[in-house]
N, C-alpha and C positions, 0 to 999 in steps of 0.2 A: 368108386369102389373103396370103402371103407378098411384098410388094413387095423391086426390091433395091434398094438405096442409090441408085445413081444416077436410077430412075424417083421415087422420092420426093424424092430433088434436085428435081428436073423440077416435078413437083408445087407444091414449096413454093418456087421461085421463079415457078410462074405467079399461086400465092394472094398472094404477096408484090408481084407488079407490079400485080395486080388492085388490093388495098389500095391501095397507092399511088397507083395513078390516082385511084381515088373521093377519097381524103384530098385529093389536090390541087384534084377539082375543088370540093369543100366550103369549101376555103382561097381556091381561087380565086372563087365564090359569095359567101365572107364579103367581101374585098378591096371586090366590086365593091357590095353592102350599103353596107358601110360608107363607101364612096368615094362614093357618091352620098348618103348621109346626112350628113357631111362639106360635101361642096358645095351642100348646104340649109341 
């Protein structure tokens, strides 16, 4: 099944913002780890 450029645009900046989110809240998860192992 033949996609055109622009639908797989579309595509790979929804996988791309998906990515992103999870990566920040993993970063933001780590932050808060370390920020309370820190203030121990």
């Amino acid at each position: 099944m033949a996609k055109s450029p622009h639908q797989t645009d579309k595509v790979m900046c929804a996988v791309a913002l998906d990515m992103a989110f999870k990566v920040a809240l993993v970063i933001k998860n780590l932050a808060l780890i370390f920020g309370f192992e820190a203030e121990f």
